[in-house]
KOLBA-626903 format. One record per residue (C-alpha): residue number from 1; residue in one letter; x, y, z. Coordinates in steps of 0.001 Angstrom, whole numbers. Example, Ala and Ser with C-alpha at 12.3 -4.5 7.8 and 13.67 -1.06 7.14 Angstrom:
BEGIN
NODE num residuo      xx      yy      zz
NODE   1       A   12300   -4500    7800
NODE   2       S   13670   -1060    7140
This chain:
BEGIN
NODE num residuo      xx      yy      zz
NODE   1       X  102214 -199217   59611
NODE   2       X  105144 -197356   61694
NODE   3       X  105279 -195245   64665
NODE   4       X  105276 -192117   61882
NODE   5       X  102430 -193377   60270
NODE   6       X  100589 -193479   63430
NODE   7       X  101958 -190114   63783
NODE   8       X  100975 -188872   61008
NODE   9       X   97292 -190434   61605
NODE  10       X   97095 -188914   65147
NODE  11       X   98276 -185439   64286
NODE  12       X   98261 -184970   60646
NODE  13       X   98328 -180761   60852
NODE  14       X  101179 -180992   63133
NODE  15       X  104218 -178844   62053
NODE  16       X  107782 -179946   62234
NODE  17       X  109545 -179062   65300
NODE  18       X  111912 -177529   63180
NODE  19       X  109962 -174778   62876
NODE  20       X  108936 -173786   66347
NODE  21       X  113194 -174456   67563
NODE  22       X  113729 -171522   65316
NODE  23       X  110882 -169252   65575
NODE  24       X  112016 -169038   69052
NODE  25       X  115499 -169331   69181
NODE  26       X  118188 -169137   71702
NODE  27       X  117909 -165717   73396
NODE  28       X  121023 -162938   73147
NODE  29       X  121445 -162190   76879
NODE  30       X  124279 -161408   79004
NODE  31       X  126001 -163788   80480
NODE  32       X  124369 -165041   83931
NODE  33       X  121162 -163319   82845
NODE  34       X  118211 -165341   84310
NODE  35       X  115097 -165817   82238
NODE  36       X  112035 -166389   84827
NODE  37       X  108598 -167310   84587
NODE  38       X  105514 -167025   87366
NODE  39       X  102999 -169403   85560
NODE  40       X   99695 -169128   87535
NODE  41       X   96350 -171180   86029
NODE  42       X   93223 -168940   86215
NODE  43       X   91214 -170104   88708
NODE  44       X   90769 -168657   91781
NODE  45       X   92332 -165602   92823
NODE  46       X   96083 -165054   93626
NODE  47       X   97483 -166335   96777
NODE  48       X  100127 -164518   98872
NODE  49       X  102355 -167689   98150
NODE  50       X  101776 -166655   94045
NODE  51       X  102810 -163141   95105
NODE  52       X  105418 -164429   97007
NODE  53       X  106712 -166841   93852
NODE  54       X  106216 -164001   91692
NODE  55       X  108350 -161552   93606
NODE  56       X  111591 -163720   93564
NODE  57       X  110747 -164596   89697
NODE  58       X  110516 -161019   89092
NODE  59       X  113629 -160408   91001
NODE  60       X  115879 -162204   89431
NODE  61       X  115210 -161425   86425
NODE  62       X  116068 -158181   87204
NODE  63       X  118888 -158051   88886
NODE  64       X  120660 -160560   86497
NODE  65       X  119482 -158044   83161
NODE  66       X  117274 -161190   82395
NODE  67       X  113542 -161802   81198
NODE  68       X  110528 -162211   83698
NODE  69       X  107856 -163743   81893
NODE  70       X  103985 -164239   83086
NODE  71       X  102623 -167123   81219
NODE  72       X   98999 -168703   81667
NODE  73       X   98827 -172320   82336
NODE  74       X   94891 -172759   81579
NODE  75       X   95206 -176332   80226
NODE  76       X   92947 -177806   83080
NODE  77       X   89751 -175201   82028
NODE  78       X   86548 -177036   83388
NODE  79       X   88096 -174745   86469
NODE  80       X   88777 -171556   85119
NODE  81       X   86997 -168686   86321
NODE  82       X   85921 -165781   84464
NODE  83       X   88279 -163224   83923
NODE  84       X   90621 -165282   85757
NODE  85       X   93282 -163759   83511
NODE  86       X   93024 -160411   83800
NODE  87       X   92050 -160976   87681
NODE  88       X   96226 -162327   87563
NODE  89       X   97222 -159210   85750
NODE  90       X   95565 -157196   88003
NODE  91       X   96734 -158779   91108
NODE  92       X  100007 -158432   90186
NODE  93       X   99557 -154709   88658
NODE  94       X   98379 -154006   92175
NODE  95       X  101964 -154680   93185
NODE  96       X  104214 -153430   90606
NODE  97       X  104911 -156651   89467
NODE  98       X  104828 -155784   85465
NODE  99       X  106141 -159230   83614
NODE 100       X  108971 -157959   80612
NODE 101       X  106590 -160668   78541
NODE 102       X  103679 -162611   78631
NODE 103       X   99839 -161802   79121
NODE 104       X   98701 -158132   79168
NODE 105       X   94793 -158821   79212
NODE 106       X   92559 -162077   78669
NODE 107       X   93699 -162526   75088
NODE 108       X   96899 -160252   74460
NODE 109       X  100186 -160643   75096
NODE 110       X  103377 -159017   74761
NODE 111       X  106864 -160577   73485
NODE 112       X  108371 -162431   70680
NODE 113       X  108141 -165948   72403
NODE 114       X  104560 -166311   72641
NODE 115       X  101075 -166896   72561
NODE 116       X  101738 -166783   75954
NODE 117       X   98166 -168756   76968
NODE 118       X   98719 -172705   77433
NODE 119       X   95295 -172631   75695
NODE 120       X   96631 -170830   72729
NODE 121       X   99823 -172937   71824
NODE 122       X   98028 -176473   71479
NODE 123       X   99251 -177026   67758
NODE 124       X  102858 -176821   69507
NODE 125       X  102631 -179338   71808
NODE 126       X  100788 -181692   69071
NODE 127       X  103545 -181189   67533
NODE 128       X  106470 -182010   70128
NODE 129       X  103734 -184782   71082
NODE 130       X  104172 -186274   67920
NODE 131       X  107730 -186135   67356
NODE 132       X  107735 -188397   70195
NODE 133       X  105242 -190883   68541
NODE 134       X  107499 -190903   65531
NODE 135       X  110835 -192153   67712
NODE 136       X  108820 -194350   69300
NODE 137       X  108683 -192634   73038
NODE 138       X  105035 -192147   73480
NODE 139       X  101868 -193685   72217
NODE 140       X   98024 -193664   72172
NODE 141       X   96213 -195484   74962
NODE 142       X   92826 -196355   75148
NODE 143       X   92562 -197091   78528
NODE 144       X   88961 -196729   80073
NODE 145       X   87737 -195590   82976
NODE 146       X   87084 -198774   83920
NODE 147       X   90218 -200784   83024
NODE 148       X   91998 -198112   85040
NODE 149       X   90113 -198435   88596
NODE 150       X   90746 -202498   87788
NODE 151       X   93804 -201779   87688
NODE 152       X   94307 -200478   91071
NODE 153       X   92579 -201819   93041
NODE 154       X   94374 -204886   91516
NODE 155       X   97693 -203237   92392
NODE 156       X   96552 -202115   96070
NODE 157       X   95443 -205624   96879
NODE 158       X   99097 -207048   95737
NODE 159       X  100311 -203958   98068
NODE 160       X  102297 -202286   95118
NODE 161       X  102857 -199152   93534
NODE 162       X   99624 -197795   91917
NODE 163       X  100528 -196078   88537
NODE 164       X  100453 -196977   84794
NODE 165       X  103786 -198192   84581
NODE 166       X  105956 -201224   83065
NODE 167       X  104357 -204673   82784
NODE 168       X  101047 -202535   84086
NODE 169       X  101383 -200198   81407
NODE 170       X   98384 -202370   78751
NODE 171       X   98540 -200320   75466
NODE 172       X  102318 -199652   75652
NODE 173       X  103411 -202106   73283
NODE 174       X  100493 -202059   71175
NODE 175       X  101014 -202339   67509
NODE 176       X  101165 -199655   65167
NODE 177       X   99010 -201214   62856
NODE 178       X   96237 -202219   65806
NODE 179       X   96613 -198716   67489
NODE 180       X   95248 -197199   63554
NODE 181       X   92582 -199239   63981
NODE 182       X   91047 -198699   66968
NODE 183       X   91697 -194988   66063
NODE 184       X   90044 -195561   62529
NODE 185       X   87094 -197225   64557
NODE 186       X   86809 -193782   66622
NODE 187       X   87949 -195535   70033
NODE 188       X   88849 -192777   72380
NODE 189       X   92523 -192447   73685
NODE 190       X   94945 -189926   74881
NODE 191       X   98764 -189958   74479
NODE 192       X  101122 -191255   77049
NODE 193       X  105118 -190841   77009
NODE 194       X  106643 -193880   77312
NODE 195       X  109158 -194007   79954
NODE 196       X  112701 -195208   79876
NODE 197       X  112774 -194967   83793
NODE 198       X  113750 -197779   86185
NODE 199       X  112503 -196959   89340
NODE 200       X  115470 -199247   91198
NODE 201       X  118004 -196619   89446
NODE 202       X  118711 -193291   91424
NODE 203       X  119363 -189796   89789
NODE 204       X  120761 -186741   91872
NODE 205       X  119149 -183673   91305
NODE 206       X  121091 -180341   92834
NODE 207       X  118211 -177839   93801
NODE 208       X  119034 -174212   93977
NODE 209       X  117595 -173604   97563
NODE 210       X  117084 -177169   99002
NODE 211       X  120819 -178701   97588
NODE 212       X  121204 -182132   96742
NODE 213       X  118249 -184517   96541
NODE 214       X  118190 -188363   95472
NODE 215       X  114930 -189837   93669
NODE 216       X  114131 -193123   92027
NODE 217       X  113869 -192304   88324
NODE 218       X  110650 -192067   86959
NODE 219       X  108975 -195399   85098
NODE 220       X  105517 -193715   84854
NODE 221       X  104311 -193554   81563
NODE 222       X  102182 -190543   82357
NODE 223       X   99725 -188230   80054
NODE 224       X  101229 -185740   77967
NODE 225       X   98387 -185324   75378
NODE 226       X   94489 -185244   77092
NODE 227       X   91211 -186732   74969
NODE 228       X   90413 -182988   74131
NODE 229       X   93878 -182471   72066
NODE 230       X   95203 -180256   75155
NODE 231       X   98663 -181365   77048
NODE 232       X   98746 -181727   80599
NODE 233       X  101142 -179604   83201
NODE 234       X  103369 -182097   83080
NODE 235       X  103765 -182247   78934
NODE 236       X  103228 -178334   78773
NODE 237       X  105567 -176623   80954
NODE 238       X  108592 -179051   79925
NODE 239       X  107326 -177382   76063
NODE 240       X  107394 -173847   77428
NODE 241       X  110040 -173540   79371
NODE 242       X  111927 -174934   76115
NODE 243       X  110786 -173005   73995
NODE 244       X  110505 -169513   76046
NODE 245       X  114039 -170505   77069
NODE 246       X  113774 -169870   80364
NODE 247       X  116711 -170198   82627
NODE 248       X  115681 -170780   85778
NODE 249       X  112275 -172324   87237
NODE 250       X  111606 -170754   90736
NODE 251       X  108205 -172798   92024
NODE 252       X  106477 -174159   95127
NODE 253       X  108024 -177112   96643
NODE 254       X  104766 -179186   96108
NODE 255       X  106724 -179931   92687
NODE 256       X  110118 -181424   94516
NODE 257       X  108414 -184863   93732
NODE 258       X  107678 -184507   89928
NODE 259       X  111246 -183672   89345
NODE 260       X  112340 -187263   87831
NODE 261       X  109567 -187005   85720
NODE 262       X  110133 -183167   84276
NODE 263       X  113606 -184610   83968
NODE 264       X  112754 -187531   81932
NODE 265       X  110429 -185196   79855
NODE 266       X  113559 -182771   78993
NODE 267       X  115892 -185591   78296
NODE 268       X  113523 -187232   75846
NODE 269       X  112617 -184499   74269
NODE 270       X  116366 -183537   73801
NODE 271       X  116177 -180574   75622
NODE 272       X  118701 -178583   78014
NODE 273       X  116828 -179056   81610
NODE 274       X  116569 -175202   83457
NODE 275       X  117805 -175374   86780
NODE 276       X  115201 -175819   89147
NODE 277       X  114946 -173422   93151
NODE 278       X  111813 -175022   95031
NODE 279       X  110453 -172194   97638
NODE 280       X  108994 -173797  101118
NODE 281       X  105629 -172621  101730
NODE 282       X  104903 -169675  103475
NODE 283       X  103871 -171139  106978
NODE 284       X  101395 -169657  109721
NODE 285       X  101946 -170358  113371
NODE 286       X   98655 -171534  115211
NODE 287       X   98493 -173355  118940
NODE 288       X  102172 -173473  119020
NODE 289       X  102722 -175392  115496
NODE 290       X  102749 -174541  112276
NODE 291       X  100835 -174738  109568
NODE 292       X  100569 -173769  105349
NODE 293       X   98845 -170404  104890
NODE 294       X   95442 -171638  103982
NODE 295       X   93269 -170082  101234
NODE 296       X   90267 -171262  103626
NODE 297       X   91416 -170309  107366
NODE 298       X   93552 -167492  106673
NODE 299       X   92166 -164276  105410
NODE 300       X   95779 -162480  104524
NODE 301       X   96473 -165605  102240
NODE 302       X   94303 -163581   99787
NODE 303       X   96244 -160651   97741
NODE 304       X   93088 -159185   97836
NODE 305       X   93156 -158608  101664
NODE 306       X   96012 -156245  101552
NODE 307       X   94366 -154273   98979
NODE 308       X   90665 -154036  101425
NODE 309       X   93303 -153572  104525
NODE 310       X   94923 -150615  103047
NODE 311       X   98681 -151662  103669
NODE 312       X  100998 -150380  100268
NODE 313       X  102111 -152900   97893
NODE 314       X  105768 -151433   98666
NODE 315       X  105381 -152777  102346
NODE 316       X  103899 -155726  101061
NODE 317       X  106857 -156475   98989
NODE 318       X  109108 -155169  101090
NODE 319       X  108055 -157840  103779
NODE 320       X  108228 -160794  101323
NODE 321       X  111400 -160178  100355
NODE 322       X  112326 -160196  104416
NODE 323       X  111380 -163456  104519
NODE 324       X  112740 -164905  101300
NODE 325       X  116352 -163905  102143
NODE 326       X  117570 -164317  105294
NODE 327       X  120077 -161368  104764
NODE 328       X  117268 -158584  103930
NODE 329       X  116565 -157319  107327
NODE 330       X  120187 -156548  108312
NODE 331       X  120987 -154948  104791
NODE 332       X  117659 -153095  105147
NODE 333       X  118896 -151604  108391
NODE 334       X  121767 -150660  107387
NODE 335       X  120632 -148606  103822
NODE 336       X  117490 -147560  105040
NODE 337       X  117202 -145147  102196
NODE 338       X  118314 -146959   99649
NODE 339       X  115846 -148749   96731
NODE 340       X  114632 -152527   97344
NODE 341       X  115955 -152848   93656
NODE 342       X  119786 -152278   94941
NODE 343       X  118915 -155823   97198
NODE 344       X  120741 -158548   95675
NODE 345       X  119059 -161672   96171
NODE 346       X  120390 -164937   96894
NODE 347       X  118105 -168278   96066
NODE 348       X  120954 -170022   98450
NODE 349       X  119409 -167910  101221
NODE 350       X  115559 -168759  100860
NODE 351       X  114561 -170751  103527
NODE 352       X  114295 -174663  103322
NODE 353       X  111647 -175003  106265
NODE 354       X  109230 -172304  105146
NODE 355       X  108952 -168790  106891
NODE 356       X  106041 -168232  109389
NODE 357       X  104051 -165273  107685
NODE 358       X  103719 -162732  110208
NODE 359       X  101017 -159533  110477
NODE 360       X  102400 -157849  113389
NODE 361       X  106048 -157895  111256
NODE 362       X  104552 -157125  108205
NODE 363       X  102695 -154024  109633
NODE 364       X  105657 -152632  111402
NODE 365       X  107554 -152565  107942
NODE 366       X  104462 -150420  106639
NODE 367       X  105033 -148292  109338
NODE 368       X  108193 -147322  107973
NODE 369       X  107358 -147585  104654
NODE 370       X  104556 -144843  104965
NODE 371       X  106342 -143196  107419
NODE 372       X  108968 -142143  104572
NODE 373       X  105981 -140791  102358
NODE 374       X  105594 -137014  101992
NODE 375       X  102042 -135869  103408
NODE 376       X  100920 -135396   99616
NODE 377       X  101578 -138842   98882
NODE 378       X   99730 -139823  102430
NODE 379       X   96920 -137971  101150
NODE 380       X   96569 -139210   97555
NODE 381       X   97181 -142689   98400
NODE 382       X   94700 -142822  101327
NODE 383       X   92170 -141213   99184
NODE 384       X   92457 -143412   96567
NODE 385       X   92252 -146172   99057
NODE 386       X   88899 -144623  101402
NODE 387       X   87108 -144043   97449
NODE 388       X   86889 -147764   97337
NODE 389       X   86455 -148417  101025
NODE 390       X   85737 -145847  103271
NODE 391       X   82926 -142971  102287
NODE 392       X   83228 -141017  105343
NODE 393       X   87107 -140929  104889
NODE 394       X   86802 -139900  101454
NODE 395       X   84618 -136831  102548
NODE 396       X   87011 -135533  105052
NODE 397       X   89592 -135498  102795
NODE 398       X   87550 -134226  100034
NODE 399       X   86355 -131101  101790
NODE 400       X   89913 -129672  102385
NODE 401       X   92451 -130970  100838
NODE 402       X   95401 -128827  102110
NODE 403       X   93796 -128832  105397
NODE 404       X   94372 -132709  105358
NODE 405       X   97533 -132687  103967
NODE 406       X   98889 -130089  106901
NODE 407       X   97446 -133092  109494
NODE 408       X   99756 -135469  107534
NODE 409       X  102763 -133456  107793
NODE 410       X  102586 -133291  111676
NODE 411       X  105765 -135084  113013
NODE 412       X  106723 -135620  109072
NODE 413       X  109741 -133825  108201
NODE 414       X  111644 -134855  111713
NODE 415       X  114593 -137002  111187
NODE 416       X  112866 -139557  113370
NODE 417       X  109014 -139155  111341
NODE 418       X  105534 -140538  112496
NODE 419       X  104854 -143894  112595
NODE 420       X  100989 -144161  113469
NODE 421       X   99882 -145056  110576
NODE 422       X  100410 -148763  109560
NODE 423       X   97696 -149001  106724
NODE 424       X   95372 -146932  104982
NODE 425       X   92504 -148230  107228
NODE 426       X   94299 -146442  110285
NODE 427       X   94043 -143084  108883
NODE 428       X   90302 -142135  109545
NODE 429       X   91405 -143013  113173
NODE 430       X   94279 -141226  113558
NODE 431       X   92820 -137886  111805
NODE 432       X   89288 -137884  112942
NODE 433       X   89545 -135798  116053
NODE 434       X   91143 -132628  113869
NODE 435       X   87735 -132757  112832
NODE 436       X   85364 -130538  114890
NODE 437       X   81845 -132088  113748
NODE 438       X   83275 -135485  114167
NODE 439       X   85259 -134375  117480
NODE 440       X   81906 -133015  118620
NODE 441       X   80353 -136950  117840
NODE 442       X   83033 -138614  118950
NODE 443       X   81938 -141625  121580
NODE 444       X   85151 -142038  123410
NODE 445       X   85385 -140748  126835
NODE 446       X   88345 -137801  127874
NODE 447       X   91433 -140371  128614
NODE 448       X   92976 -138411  131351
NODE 449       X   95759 -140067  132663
NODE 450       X   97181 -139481  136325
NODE 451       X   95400 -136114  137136
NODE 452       X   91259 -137207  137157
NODE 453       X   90133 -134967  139341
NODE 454       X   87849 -132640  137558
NODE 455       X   88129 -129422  139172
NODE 456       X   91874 -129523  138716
NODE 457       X   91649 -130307  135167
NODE 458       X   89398 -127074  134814
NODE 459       X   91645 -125042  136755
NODE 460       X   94795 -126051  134026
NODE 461       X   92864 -125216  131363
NODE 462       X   91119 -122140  132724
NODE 463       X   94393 -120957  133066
NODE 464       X   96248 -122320  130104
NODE 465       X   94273 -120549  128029
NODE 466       X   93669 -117134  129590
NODE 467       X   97109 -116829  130702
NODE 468       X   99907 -118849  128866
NODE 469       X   98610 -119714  125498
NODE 470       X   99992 -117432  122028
NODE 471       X   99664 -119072  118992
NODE 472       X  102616 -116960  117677
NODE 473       X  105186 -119116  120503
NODE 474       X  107867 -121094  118747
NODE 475       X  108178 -124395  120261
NODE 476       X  110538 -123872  122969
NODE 477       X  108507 -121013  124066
NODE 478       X  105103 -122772  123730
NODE 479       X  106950 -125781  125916
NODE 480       X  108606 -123634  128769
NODE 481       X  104827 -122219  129200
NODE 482       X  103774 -125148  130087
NODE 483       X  106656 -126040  132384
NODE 484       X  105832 -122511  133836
NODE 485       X  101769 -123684  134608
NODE 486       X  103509 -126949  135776
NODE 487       X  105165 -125091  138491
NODE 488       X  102374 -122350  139125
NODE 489       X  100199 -125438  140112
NODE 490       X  102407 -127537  142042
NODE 491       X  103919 -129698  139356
NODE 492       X  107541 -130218  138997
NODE 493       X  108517 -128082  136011
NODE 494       X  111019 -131392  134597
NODE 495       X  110349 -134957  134995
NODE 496       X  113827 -135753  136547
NODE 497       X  112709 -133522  139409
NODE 498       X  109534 -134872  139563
NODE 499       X  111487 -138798  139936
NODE 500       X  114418 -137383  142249
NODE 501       X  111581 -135487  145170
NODE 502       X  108141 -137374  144162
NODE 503       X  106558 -135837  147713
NODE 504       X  107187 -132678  146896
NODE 505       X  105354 -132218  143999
NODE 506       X  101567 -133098  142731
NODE 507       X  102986 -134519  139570
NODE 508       X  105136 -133171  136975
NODE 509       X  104898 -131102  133418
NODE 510       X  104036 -134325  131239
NODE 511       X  100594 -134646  133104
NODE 512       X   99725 -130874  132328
NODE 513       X  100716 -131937  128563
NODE 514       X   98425 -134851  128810
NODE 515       X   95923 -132731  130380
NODE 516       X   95917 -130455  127377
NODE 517       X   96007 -132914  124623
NODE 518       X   93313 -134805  125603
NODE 519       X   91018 -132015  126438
NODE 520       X   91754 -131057  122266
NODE 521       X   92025 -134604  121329
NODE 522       X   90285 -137298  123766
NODE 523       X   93322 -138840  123764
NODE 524       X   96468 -139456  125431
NODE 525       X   98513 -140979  122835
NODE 526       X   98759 -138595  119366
NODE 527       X  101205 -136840  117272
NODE 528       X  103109 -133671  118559
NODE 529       X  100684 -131824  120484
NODE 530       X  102245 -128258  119607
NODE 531       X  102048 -129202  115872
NODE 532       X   98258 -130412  116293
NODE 533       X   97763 -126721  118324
NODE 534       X   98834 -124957  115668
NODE 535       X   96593 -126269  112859
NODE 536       X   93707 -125951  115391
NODE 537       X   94656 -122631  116512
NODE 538       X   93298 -120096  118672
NODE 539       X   89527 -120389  118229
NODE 540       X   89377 -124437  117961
NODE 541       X   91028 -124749  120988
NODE 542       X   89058 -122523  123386
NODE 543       X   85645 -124053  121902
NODE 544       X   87303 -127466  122947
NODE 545       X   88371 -126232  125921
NODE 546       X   85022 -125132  126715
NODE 547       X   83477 -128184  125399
NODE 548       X   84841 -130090  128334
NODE 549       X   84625 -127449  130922
């Protein structure tokens, strides 16, 4: 018997490769268009680093008029969760991440290159599997358990490599004829490549972020085909990537090490290699080091998290791309208007260390973001958020929805717009006070700043509102009022007066404004406080007024 009779005896249903190289032929792109893949297995949910991977996939794809495909790599399914598919879908939904191919639900797919499940393609990789059996380059072991633990702990005690490799490697030269016969006798086995590495020869391998990187070349003759007919990672994405043609293979730099190995796969195979960009991990600073962003410690490691928070999937986006290029920021200052799309991204400029993830950054960039969203969208966003996570929010924005919507245009159509609201989460906060029955409930104490004294807070407002308030004032009117109390009272009517002769004045105009806001709003920090006046009007404000005097 021969290597294709053993073939043949392994995988007699197998087609020819023939047929898969041109089911899914070469693709017509454009020249320098990238074809991209984010290839998640389903089980668990999707980490910020997947978003993050997933992003620059998506990326450049797009900006090269190439193909972003999302494939499922659910090979290793003892830990697959339930609806761990559609969970991925989701996830990335959630952030406008929408592949151009690949898996639209737990069993359907879009595009011309697929089934796009590992799962689902197992009669391809039987037969690529056994092409290789035919030449010769891989064969059925029937290693145990057993013989396999012997084996290193042999190899540990002679303080060598551990690995199934070379003189180590026991079924590798077995004979055709004794390989059918332990098959024939229902032995169990699994199929190995068999390597044509020497680990004392060096390849160079140019990476697309991390540059030029010697390895030893692989001699592992490592599993390709498991006991249950399914390939490993290893077997399956060398298969895919082939056969999807993708262009480019963007992935966590946990892989940097099984490089010679994918190499070696390609090569015997006879395939063209992609090129190959391995991201750093997305760090987290902690005690003055730094550390990986940890499913287990870190609670924003979790797409999910963003989603519960209430910060947009724009921001969210918006920030990874920040720290993926180091160019971003600056180009974002400068076209502050313009589309995240119009970004061109560089792999050359990803970072090689790993950039620290952080909150503080990624909330200030959702300040903006939200700040540039019309009230309506402020509204409708936040609503859609508090119907999942906040009741009470919901119902305050339920009961008047125009009335909320004027709140969210205070300070929103300036050239310079709000920015107090980071996430959805912030808004019950920042709104609740425009809200007389919660006003009325509200626990926090009147935050008066410099003046205190309680008589001469009554006497401001006694006579803000007999004497100077008109709801029909403009701005500049409604302002020089004030300055007008200021000096009634003893206040310097300016500031800059106020800093040039402090003796000669109780305080100055912006401690009557303070006076009045928080007597309408507890607080001391809020939007513009004529905008607020004016949606409270006349009414409102006397009751509060009263309420504190």
């Amino acid at each position: 018997m021969g290597y294709k009779d053993l073939a043949n005896l392994i995988f007699p249903d197998a087609k020819e490769i023939s047929y898969y190289e041109e089911k899914y032929p070469e693709r017509n792109l454009q020249e320098g268009a990238m074809v991209t893949r984010f290839a998640p297995s389903p089980t668990g949910f999707v980490h910020i680093g997947g978003l993050f991977g997933a992003t620059v996939d998506r990326k450049m794809a797009r900006q090269t008029g190439g193909v972003f495909i999302l494939r499922i790599e659910d090979t290793d399914q003892k830990r697959e969760i339930e609806n761990g598919v559609q969970q991925i879908i989701e996830s990335l939904k959630d952030f406008d991440i929408i592949p151009d191919e690949g898996m639209t639900g737990e069993n359907t797919d879009v595009g011309e290159y697929g089934p796009y499940k590992q799962s689902a393609r197992k009669e391809i990789y039987q037969a690529y599997a056994k092409s290789l059996i035919e030449k010769g380059l891989a064969y059925p072991c029937f290693a145990t358990t057993e013989e396999l633990e012997e084996m290193r702990k042999k190899q540990e005690s002679l303080k060598i490599r551990t690995g199934y490799y070379g003189k180590w490697a026991k079924y590798r030269n077995l004979p055709a004829e004794m390989a059918e016969e332990k098959i024939k006798n229902g032995e169990r086995f699994i199929i190995r490549m068999k390597s044509q590495g020497d680990e004392n020869r060096k390849i160079r391998h140019h990476d697309l972020i991390k540059g030029n990187i010697d390895f030893p070349e692989n001699d592992q003759d490592i599993v390709i085909i498991k006991s249950d007919g399914l390939p490993t990672y290893h077997f399956a994405h060398v298969v895919d990537d082939h056969l999807m043609r993708v262009t480019h293979v963007i992935r966590g730099d946990e892989w940097v090490s099984s490089i010679p190995l994918h190499l070696e796969l390609f090569k015997l195979l006879g395939f063209k290699a992609p090129k190959y960009a391995h991201t750093a991990a997305i760090m987290k600073e902690e005690n003055g080091s730094k550390r990986k962003i940890s499913k287990r410690k870190d609670p924003e490691a979790a797409v999910s998290y963003y989603h519960e928070e209430g910060i947009p999937s724009e921001a969210v986006v918006e920030y990874l791309l920040n720290i993926a290029n180091s160019n971003f920021e600056n180009w974002r200052r400068e076209n502050q208007e313009k589309n995240i799309e119009e970004f061109k991204f560089e792999l050359s400029k990803m970072s090689i260390s790993g950039a620290v993830f952080d909150l503080v950054k990624l909330l200030d960039i959702s300040k903006n973001v939200i700040s540039k969203y019309t009230a309506e969208r402020v509204y409708n966003d936040s609503l859609i958020w508090a119907k999942r996570y906040d009741s009470e929010l919901k119902e305050l924005l339920e009961a008047d929805k125009l009335y909320a919507i004027s709140i969210f245009n205070i300070e929103r159509r300036n050239t310079k717009p709000r920015k107090d609201i980071a996430k959805w989460s912030d808004v019950k906060n920042s709104i609740i006070y425009m809200y007389d029955d919660k006003f009325d409930r509200m626990q926090e104490e009147y935050a008066f700043q410099k003046i205190t004294n309680k008589q001469e807070i009554k006497t401001i407002l006694s006579e803000y509102e007999s004497n100077y308030y008109n709801q029909n004032d403009d701005k500049e009117v409604w302002f020089n009022k004030i300055k007008d109390l200021s000096e009634k009272l003893g206040y310097a009517r300016e500031v800059k007066l106020f800093k040039q002769e402090p003796e000669k004045y109780k305080g100055h105009v912006g401690d009557i404004s303070t006076v009045l806001r928080v007597a309408l709003t507890k607080r001391s920090n809020t939007p513009d406080l004529y905008e607020i006046m004016q949606i409270l009007g006349k009414e409102r404000i006397k009751k509060r007024f009263n309420k504190f005097l």
